[in-house]
N, C-alpha and C positions, 0 to 999 in steps of 0.2 A: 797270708796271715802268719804261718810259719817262720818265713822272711821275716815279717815284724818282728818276732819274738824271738828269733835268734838276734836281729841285729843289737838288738836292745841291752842282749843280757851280754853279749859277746865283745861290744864296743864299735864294734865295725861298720863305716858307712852301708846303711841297707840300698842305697847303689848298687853296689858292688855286688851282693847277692842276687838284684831282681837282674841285671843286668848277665850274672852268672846263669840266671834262669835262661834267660832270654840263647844266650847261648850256646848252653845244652838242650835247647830246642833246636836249633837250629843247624845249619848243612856239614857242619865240622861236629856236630854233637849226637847226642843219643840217639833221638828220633829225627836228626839229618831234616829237616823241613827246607823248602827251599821258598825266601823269602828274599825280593831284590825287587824293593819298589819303596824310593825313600823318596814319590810324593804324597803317597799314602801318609807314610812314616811322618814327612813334615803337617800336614793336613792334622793329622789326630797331636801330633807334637802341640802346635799351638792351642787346640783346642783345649790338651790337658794344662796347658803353662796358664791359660784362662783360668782356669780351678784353683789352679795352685797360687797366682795372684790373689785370686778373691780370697782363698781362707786366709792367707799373709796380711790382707789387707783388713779384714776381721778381726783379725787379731790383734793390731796393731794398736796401741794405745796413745793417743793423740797428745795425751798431756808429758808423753817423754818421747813424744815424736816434732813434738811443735818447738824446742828451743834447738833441733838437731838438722830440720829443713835446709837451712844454706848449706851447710856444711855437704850434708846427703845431696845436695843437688850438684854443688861443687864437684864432687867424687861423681855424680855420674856425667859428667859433659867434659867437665876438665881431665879426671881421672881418667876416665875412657880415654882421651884423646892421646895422653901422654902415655898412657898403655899397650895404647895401637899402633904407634911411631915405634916406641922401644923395640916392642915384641915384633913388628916386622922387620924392621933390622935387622936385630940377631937372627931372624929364620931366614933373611936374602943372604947375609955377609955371612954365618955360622953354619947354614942347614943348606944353600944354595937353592933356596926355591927362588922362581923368576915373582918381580916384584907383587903381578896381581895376585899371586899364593900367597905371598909373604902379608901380603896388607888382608886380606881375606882371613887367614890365623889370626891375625894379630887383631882381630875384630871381634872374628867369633869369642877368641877365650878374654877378648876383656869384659864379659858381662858375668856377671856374680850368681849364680843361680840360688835363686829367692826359694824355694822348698827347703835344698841346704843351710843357706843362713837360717833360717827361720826355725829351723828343727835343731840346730844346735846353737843358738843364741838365749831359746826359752829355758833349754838346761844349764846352763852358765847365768848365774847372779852379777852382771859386770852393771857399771855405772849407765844411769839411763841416757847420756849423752852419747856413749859408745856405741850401747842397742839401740838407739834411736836413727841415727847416722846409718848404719849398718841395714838397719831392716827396710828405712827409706831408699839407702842407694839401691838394695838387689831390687826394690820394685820400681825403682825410677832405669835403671840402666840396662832394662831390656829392650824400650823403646830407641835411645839412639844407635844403640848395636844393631838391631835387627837391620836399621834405614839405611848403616855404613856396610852391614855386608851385604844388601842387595845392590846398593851401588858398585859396590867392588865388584859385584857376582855380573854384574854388566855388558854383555858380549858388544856392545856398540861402545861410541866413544863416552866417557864420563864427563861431569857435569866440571865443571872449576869448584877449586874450594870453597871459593865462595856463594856460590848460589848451593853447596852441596849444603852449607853448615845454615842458610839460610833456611833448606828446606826442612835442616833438623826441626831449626827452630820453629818454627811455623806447625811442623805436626803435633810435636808436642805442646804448643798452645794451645793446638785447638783438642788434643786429647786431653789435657787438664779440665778447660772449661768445661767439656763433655762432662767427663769424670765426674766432676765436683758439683754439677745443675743436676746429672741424673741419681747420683748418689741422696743429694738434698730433696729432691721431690720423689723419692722413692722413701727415704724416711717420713717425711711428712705425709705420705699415703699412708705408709705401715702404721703410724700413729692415731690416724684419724678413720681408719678405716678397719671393720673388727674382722677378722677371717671367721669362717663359720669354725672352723678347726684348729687347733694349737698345731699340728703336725704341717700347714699351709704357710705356715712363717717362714722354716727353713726352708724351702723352696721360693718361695717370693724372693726371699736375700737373693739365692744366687738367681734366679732369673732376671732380677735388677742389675744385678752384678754383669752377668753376661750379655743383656743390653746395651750396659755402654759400651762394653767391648767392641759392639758391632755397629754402634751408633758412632762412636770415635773411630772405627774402620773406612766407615762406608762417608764419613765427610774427611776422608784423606789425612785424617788425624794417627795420632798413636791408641789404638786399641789396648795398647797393654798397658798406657799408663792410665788410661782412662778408665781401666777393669779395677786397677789397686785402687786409687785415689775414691771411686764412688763405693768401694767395699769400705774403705777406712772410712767416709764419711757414716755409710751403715755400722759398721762397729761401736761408734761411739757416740751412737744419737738415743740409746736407751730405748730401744724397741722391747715389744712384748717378748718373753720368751728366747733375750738375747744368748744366754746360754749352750742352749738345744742350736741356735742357729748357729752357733761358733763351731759346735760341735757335729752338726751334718755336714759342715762345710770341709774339715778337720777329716771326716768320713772320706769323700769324696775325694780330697786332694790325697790321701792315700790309695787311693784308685785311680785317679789321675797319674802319681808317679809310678805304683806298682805298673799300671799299662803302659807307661812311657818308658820306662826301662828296661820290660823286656822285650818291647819292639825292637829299640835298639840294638837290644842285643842280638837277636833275632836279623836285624838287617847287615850287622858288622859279619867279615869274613876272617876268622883268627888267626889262619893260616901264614893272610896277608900285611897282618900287623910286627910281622918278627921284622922285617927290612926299614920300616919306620918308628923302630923302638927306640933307639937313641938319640933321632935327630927328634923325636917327641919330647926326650928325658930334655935334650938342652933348650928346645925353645921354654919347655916349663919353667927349667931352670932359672933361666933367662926374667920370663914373667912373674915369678914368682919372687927372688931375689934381689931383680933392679928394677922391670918395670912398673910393677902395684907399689912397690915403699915410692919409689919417683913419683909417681902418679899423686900417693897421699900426702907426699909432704907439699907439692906445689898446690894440690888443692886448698891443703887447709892452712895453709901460710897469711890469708888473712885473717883463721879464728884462733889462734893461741891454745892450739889445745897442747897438753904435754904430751913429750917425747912418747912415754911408757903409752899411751891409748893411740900413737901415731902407728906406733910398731902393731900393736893388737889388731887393730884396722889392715895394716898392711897382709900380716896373716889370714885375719877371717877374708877375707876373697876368696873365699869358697866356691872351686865350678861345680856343676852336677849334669845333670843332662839338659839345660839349658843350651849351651856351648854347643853338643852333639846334636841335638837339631836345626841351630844355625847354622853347624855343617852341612845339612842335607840342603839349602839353600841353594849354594853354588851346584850341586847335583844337579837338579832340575832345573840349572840353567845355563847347564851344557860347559860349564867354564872345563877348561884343558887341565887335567892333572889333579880332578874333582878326590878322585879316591885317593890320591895322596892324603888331601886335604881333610878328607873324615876321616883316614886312617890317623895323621898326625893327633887331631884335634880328642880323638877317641883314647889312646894311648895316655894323653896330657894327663885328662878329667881324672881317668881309672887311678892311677899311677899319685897323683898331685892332692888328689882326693882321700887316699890311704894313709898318706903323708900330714895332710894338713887338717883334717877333720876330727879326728881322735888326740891330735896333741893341742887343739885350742885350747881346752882348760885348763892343760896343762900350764901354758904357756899363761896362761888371764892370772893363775896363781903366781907365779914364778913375777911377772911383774908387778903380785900386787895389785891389780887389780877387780879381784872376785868382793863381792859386797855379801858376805853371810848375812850380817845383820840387818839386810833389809825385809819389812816384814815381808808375809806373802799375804799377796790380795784376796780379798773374800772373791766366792762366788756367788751372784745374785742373781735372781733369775724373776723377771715378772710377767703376773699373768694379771691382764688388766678382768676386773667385774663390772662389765657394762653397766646393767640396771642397776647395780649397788652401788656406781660411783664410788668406788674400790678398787684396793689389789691388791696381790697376793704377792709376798716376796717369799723367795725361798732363800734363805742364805745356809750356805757349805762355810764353817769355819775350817780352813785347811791348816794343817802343820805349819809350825812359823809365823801365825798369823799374832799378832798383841790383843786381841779378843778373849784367850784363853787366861780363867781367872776372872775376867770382868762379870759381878753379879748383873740381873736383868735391870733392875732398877741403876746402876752407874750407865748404861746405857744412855740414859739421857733423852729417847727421843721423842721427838714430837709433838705436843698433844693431837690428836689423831691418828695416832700408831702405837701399838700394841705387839709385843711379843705375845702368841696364843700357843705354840706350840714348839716342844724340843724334842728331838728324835737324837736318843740317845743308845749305841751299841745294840743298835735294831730295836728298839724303843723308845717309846714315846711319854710323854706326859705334859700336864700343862705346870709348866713353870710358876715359883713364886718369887716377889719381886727381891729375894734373897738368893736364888737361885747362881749358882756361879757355873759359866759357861767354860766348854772345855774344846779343846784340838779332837777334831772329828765329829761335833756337834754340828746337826742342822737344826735351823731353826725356818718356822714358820711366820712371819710378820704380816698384821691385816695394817694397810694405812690408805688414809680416805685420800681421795684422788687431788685438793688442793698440797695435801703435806709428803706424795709419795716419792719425789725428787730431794727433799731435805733428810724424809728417812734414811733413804740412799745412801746420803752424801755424809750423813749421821752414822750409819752402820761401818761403812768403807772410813770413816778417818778413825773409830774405834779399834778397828781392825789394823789401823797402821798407829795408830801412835799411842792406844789402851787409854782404859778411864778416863784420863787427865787430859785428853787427847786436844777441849775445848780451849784449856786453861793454856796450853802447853804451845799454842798456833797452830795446832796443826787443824786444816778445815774441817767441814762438819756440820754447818750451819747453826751453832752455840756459840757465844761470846760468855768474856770473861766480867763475872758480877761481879758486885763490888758487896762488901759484909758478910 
């Protein structure tokens, strides 16, 4: 928790810290622990990258994720592809590793590690087609990396290209449909089915969540695309208590990465990274310089996006410990020259991650691309009343939000909802319908069960576009009268 709270205030990938952890436990460090078992390492790896999908995917919001889909898909099948070529390249012809090293690097680091994006994407304000793109590819391009370096990791002969890319395709169909059937029928349960508990929701989510993981496993599908895709369908289907469930989830994936990083650290030998220090610096180099911009401009060469968000894209390719436990792959399965290869790939992440992590916003500014002025979304949170055929909405007006200022009565909503309560500066009271709402206001909202989806969607465009919000187009479920 420490960790957290330095990385936060400090600027610096908390990577880099748990990871620091990790290896001042370990056999070069303080208490010297001796730890040299990367199936373990991999085993608990995937488990935790499970977590860290599902809150990614929770998180994810559909309505600036759904015009950015080709694009994010493009980047992860095409972009991988032309990332994997590049970068083993330069590590056969520049770094002299024999071909199977070289395509095994060049696999492990073209996947975008989806905890990084996603942690530094929610604090940068950039255009939603940019976040959209971005948060879809790190959860879409962990499933064909994983497929390309277990085949490279291969000790027998490999498949042809073409039955290889066939069999991409085929897992990830069938990890999608997974995904998106158990996602769907896991909301529809959570909906129609009451918990005896509020606290039994956020755990429903992710056992739903890690369901398909194992249901898209165990039918030879992609499990990890199937773990985001049924979270993102959870995230945005307005379950009870969607909030608290973001927010265990959110819990969790910080435990997920704190343990995942300092295993690794814990399993790396420091000693042995001085001699693979530079031929690490030039494949980054290499990766990071020509083969991700290559990679994004052939991808998105049929959507027309501008230069300035091509470059942005090419930067955020964010590794984190994703990449270091694709490493451990080739480990456990004996390939020749294994500890080169975690050693390379470990150097990259550390080193490329210090570099690239801390000057994204910089960099989203300098192009001109940071969007101050977009509001910030409310936070709502519903608690269904069975017998009452009611519910309770709880709304957080945050900072930034166009809500502040708006009296209760320009609200506008519903008949069958009511603003009952506002909690203000640790106090409460019952509002009049004069009352004008302010940044850090929570309010209390009762609405009858036919009208609580229009309250919703009544609150949230108030929140983005103020008063005028109906008259103005922005949605709501209010049109514009006439006299």
């Amino acid at each position: 928790m420490a960790a957290v709270r330095v990385s936060s205030r400090s600027g610096l990938p908390s990577l880099l810290l748990y990871l620091g952890i990790g290896i001042a436990m370990g056999q070069d460090g303080l208490l010297e622990l001796q730890f040299d078992d990367p199936e373990l390492t991999q085993v608990i790896g995937y488990a935790a990258l499970v977590v860290i999908l599902a809150e990614g995917g929770l998180g994810t919001k559909w309505k600036e994720i759904r015009p950015a889909l080709p694009a994010a898909a493009a980047l992860a099948t095409v972009g991988v592809a032309v990332s994997v070529g590049v970068t083993a390249a330069a590590a056969h012809y520049l770094v002299g590793l024999p071909w199977q090293q070289a395509l095994i690097v060049g696999a492990v680091v073209s996947s975008t590690d989806a905890a990084a994006v996603f942690s530094v994407l929610r604090k940068v304000r950039l255009p939603s087609r940019v976040t959209g793109a971005l948060e879809a590819e790190s959860g879409f391009n962990d499933a064909p990396v994983v497929i390309l370096v277990v085949a490279f990791s291969s000790t027998g002969p490999m498949d042809s290209w073409y039955l290889l890319v066939g069999e991409i395709a085929l897992e990830l169909a069938i990890g999608a449909v997974i995904g998106l059937a158990t996602g769907w029928l896991g909301a529809y349960a959570l909906r129609h089915v009451a918990l005896p508990a509020s606290g039994l929701y956020p755990i429903a989510v992710m056992a739903i969540a890690v369901m398909a993981y194992a249901a898209g496993a165990m039918a030879h599908g992609s499990g990890f695309l199937a773990v985001y895709l049924a979270s993102m369908v959870l995230g945005n289907a307005k379950l009870p208590h969607s909030p608290a469930n973001r927010g265990f989830a959110e819990g969790l994936g910080w435990l997920a990465q704190i343990g995942m990083f300092v295993l690794l650290g814990l399993l790396v030998t420091p000693h042995e990274l001085l001699g693979d220090f530079w031929p690490a610096v030039v494949v980054g180099l290499m990766l990071t310089a020509v083969a991700r911009p290559v990679g994004v401009f052939i991808s998105l060469l049929p959507f027309s996006i501008p230069w300035r968000e091509q470059v942005l894209m090419s930067w955020a390719g964010l590794r984190g410990a994703v990449p270091i436990i694709f490493a451990t792959i080739p480990m456990v399965s004996g390939v020749e020259g294994n500890d080169r290869i975690f050693n390379i790939v470990f150097v990259l992440v550390v080193v490329y991650t210090l570099v690239q992590g801390p000057t994204l916003p910089w960099l989203a500014k300098r192009l001109r691309l940071g969007d101050p002025s977009e509001a910030a979304d409310l936070g709502i949170e519903s608690a269904p009343l069975e017998r009452l055929r009611g519910h309770l909405l709880s709304v957080a007006i945050p900072k930034g939000s166009r809500m502040h200022g708006v009296e209760v009565a320009e609200l506008r909503l519903p008949a069958g909802a009511a603003v009952t309560l506002v909690v203000r500066d640790g106090k409460s009271f019952v509002p009049l319908p004069a009352t004008a709402l302010r940044h850090g206001d929570e309010l209390l909202v009762v609405a009858t069960d036919p009208v609580r989806d229009a309250a919703e969607r009544r609150l949230r465009a108030v929140g983005q576009g103020g008063k005028l919000a109906g008259w103005l187009g922005t949605g709501g479920g209010t049109r514009r009268r006439s006299g």
